[in-house]
VMD Tcl script that draws the C-alpha trace (Angstrom):
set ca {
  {185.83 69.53 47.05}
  {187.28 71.75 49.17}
  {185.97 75.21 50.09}
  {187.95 77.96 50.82}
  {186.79 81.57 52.58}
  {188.26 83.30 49.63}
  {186.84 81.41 47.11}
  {184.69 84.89 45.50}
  {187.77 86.63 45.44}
  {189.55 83.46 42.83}
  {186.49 83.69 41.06}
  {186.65 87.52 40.20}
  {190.45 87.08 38.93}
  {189.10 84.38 37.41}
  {186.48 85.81 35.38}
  {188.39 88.93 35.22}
  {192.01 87.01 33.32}
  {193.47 88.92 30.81}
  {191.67 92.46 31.50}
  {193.20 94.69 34.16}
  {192.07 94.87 37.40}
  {193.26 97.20 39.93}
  {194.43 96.10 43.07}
  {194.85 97.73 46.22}
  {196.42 96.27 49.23}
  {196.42 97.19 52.74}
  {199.91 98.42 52.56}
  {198.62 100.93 50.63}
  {200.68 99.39 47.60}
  {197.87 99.87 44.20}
  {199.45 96.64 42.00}
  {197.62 96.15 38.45}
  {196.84 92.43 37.90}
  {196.25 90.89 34.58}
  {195.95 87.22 35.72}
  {196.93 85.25 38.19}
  {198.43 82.11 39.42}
  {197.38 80.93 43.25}
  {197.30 77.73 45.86}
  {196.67 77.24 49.24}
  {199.26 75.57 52.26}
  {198.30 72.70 54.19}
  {195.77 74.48 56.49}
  {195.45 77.37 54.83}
  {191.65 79.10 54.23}
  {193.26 82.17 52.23}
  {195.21 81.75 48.93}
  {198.56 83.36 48.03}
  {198.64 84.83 44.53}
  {201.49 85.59 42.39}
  {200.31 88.03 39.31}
  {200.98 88.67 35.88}
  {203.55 85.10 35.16}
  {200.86 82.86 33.64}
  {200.82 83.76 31.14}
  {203.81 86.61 31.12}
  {201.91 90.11 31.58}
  {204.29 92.61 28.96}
  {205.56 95.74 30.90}
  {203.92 94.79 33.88}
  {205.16 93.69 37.89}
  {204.98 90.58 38.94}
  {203.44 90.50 42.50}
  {203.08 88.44 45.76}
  {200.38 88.46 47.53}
  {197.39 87.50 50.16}
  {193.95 87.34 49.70}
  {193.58 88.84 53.14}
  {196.19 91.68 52.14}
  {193.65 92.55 49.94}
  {191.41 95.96 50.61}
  {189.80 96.97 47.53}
  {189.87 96.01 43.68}
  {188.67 98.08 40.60}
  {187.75 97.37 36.70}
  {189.27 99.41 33.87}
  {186.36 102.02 34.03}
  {187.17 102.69 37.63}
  {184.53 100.87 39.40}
  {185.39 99.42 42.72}
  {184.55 95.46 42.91}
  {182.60 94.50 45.44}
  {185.11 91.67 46.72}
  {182.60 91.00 49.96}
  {180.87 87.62 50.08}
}
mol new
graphics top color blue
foreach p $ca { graphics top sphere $p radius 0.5 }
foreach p [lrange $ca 0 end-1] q [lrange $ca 1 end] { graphics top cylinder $p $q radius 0.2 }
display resetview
């Protein structure tokens, strides 16, 4: 099996599908992600995501993104996730 270094951040979306979870990105770009579908390059240790298509998230953005472009998530309530290993 392999192991990835962003394998706690999957998890989180993971446990986290179908409830809305802030995301903000290093661009400074906040996205809100309600699941997620993700995969890994030949080489790659970091996952690129693409939010809110599986399934369809109504009235919502669909997104493309890095783990690593990833700076800081939060729950509905507000509360930053700690994202850190």
């Amino acid at each position: 099996m392999n192991t990835y270094k962003d394998d706690h951040i999957i998890k989180i979306f993971k446990q986290r599908d179908s409830l809305e979870t802030k995301v903000c990105l290093k661009s400074g770009f906040v996205i809100s992600v309600w699941n997620i579908a993700w995969g890994y390059d030949i080489g790659d240790e970091y996952a690129h995501i693409t939010s809110n298509v599986s399934p369809e998230a109504v009235n919502s953005t669909v997104d493309f993104f890095y783990t690593t472009d990833i700076e800081k998530m939060f729950d509905e309530r507000n509360n930053e996730i700690n994202i850190k290993e």
